[in-house]
N, C-alpha and C positions, 0 to 999 in steps of 0.2 A: 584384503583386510584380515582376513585368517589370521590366528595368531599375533596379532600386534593391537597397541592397547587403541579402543576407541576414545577418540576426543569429540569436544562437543563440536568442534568445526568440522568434523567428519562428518557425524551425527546430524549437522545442519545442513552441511550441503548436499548431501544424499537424501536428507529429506525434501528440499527444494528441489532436485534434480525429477525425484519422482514423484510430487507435485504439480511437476512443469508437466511431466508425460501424460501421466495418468489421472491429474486432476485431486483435489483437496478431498474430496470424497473416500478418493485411492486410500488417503492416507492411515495406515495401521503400523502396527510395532512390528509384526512380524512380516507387512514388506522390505518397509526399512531396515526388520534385522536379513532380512533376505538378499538384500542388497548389500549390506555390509558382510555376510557370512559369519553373521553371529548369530547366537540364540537372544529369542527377544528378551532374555530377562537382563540382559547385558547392557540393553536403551536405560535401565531403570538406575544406573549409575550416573546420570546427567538429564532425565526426564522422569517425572511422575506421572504415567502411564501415557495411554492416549492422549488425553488430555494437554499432559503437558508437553508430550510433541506436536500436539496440534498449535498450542501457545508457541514454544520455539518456533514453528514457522510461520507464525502470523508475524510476531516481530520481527524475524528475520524480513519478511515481507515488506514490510510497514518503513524498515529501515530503508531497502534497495528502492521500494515508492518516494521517498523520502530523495534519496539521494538524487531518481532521476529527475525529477521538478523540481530541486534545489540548483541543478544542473541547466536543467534549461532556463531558469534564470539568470543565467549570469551572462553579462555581457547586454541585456535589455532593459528597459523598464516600461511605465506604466501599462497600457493597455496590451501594448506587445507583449509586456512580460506575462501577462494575464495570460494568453493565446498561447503560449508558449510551454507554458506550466499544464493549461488543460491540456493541450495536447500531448505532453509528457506523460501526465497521467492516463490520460485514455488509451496512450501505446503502449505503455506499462498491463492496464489490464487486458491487452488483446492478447500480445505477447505473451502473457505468464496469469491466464485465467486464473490456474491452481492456485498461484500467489495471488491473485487480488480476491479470490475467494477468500483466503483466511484471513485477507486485511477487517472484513467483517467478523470478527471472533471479538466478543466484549471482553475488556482486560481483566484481570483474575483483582480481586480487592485485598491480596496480602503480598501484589508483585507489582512493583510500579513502571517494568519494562516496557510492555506493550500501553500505557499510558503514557510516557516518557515519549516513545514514537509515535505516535500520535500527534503528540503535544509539539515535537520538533517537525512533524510533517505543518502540521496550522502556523508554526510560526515562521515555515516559509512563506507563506498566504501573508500574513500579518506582516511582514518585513516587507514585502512588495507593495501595500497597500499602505503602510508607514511613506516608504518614500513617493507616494503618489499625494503625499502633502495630508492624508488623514491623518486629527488627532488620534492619540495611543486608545482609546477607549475603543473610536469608530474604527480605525485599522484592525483591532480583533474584532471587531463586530463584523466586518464588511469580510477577511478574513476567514471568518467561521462559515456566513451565511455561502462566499461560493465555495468551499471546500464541502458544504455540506450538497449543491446543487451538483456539483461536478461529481461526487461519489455516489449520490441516487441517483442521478442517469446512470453511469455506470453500472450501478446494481442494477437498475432495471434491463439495460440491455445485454450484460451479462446471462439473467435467469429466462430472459427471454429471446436472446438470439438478437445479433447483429442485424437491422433491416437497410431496404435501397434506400431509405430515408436518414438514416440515421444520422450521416453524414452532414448532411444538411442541418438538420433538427440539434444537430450539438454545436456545431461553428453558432447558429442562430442563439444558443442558451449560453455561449461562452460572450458573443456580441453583448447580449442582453445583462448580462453580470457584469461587464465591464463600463456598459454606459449607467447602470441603475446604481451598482453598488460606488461609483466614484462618479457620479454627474458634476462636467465643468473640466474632467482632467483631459 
């Protein structure tokens, strides 16, 4: 990368890349520029400091989260799709800790990016739970409630380590979302 201009899709995916290795923690300006073989003040042409590289790769994040549970829906529905979707997610954060770390990064109030992703990540939840015959209201409500169950398991077995139980203990809270938040379907 010597000598040639950096772009934000460089910028991104070298910061993802050492995210993935090294974990969200890793992340600083001047690994990134280390990895690009640039000086770090050269990030500051597409990010505002740490900060805002750490934002760049939460929505980067948020988006690829987004895309895989957007993905394992298709082709299923109701409950299936349900199981489907958690499961995408939860292989999502095994796979790419570093990225589902940053997916918790609260979104900045004068960038609507990482809200945005967000907000397209729930309205896969809310599309699947629309054609499971709930009203628009109930469908984001039912929507919210397990996108929020499914991301605090997560985060909890993220900060505390995978257990022999785990597996179990989540099939059983993806079961239990799926009969409590749409009883009848």
């Amino acid at each position: 990368m010597a000598g040639q201009k950096l772009s934000l899709s460089g910028l991104t995916s070298t910061s993802l890349a050492l995210v993935d290795a090294e974990g969200f923690d890793a992340l600083s300006l001047s690994a990134v520029a280390g990895r690009l073989e640039v000086g770090p003040s050269a990030l500051y042409t597409h990010v505002d400091g740490l900060a805002g590289l750490r934002y760049l790769v939460a929505v980067a994040s948020t988006r690829s989260l987004t895309d895989r549970v957007r993905d394992a829906a298709i082709g299923v529905s109701g409950h299936k799709a349900l199981k489907s979707m958690g499961h995408a997610y939860r292989g999502f954060a095994h796979e790419h800790p570093g990225r589902f770390a940053s997916t918790l990064l609260p979104p900045h109030g004068d960038d609507g990016q990482l809200s945005d992703a967000n907000e397209s990540l729930l309205g896969v939840f809310t599309i699947v739970y629309g054609a499971m015959g709930l009203a628009p209201d109930a469908d984001r409500m039912a929507a919210r409630s397990c996108r929020s169950a499914i991301h605090g398991f997560l985060t909890l077995e993220h900060t505390t380590g995978t257990g022999a139980g785990h597996d179990a203990e989540y099939a059983h809270m993806l079961d239990a979302l799926a009969r409590g938040l749409a009883p009848g379907l």
